[in-house]
C-alpha angles and dihedrals in degrees: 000000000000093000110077107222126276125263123197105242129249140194115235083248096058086045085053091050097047087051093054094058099046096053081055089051093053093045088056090048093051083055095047093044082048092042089054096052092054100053094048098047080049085052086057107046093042088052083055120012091185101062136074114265104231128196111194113192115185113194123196120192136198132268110144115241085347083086078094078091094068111034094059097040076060087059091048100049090055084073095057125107137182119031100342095053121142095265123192108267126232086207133020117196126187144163139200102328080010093053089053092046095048110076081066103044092055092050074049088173111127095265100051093053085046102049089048091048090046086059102053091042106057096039117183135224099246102048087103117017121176117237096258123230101001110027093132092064112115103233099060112108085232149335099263143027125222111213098143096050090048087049096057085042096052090041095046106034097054140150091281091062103045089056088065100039089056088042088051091042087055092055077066090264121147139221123173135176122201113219131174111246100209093195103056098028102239148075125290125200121213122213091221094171083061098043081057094054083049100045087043093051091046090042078231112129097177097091091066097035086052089049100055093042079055092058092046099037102116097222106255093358100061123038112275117228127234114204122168098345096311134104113236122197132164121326089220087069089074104014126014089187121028106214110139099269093141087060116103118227092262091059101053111116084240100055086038084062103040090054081048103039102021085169104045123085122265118249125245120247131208125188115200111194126193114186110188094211152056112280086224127020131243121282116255159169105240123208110247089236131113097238090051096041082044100055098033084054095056087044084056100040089047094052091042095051084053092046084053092042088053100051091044087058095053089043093054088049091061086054100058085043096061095029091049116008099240132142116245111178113189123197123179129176129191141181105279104263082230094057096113101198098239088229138034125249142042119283094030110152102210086058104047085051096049096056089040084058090042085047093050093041085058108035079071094049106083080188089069097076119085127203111200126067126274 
């Protein structure tokens, strides 16, 4: 309780080196993910060469409980029809609270949005738990366990769903999960379409379990986790949104088909964003004290870095539009800056309920999505 575990120790040279090869490794992801995009528009067109090839890329971002949002925004847009409808999507990205709701937004049927909504409506005492006495010792691996929250994801996301998550990664669909790899200083993707072939074909469902309590792991409050000798935190640390700003032009999937298929026609890209905050946080007297300044600091940095990440992505759309002549239509939708939680505190239930009702109000609501960048 009081000895943190023991890590096999390693020269800086060795650390340079595995980070080498890791850099290598996410470069050859980033070919593989393009790769697969690719085969599967070809697939497409080939399937019907008259009509418009169409990717559609939905990205779901952090944002703690307040993944009620999204949840329920999922649960509205089922009830959209015409243009705007939910489509399936050919990548689902998500990241800490995403990463937990994404498993069941890229199932997308009725009972996988409900069962996720069910989950961040009806919140449970022990999903996060202090340490009790002694949580501020330096040793712990962090303040605060999470049995409850490991529970509802062992329980969720089962063998039953992992099954479909690897059916529907072999059709050349994608889901992938942004963690913080501690140890090398930077971001990680996991193939989690290909963790669920793997835990389908071991019958062992606690890699992918282990990598979604990783996205969603609040670095020092919640426990970290340790995979294949590396430590794992939150994904928001590195990346709040996961949406291909490390590729190089050459590596989009549009320039990738333009050099291949220099005669057909590109395809079309649409980008659905679901961001489960405020763009701006809410106006306040802070406390001139350094925990206050300190956390309403962090709440500012991480909602700055999205808003970034958003206009980055609109900025590299103009540039595949001018470069290739594609079409690249982004849509992003975030809690309303005016939406006041009716209690204090994470975890609240009646908050949580309360932006799951807003999230589903306005996932039925085509109007909600704005196209232009914050």
């Amino acid at each position: 309780m009081f000895f943190p575990r023991h890590r096999p120790a390693r020269t800086l040279t060795q650390l340079f080196e595995l980070r080498n090869e890791r850099d290598a490794q996410l470069a050859e992801k980033r070919r593989v993910f393009g790769e697969r995009a690719l085969a599967r528009a070809k697939a497409r067109y080939d399937a019907h060469p008259g009509e418009p090839v169409v990717w559609n890329l939905m990205l779901i971002s952090g944002g703690g409980d307040w993944g009620a949002f999204g949840a329920g925004f999922l649960k509205g847009w089922l009830r959209v029809h015409g243009p705007l409808t939910k489509p399936e999507p050919d990548v689902v990205t998500g990241v800490s609270t995403g990463a937990l709701i994404s498993p069941f937004a890229f199932l997308g049927d009725d009972k996988s949005i409900e069962s996720v909504l069910t989950l961040y409506r009806n919140p449970k005492p022990d999903w996060v738990k202090t340490r009790w006495p002694f949580y501020f010792l330096p040793a712990n691996e962090s303040f605060a366990t999470v049995p409850g929250l490991e529970r509802e994801v062992r329980a969720r996301v089962d063998m039953d769903m992992l099954h479909r998550v690897a059916d529907a990664s072999r059709q050349g669909r994608s889901l992938l999960v942004n963690t913080s790899d501690i140890d090398n200083g930077g971001h990680w993707v996991w193939d989690v379409g290909s963790e669920a072939q793997r835990a389908a074909e071991s019958g062992n469902c606690d890699r992918v379990h282990q990598i979604l309590l990783a996205s969603s792991g609040i670095p020092g409050a919640f426990p970290f986790r340790e995979i294949d000798g590396s430590i794992y935190v939150d994904g928001g640390v590195t990346a709040n949104l996961l949406y291909g700003g490390a590729r190089r032009a050459e590596e989009t999937p549009l320039a990738m088909w333009t050099a291949l298929y220099p005669h057909l026609p590109v395809p079309m890209v649409r980008f659905w964003v679901i961001f489960n905050n405020q763009l701006r946080p809410l106006p306040q007297l802070t406390k001139p004290t350094w925990p206050a300044v300190f956390t309403r600091s962090l709440e500012m940095a991480t909602r700055a870095a999205t808003i970034t990440a958003i206009r980055h992505l609109f900025a590299q759309a103009e540039i595949a539009r001018l470069k290739h002549g594609g079409v690249i239509e982004i849509r992003f939708v975030a809690v309303p800056d005016d939406f006041v939680p009716p209690k204090p505190g994470v975890f609240v239930k009646e908050t949580m309920n309360a932006l799951a009702d807003l999230g589903e109000k306005m996932g039925a609501d085509p109007s909600t999505w704005s196209t232009s960048p914050p």
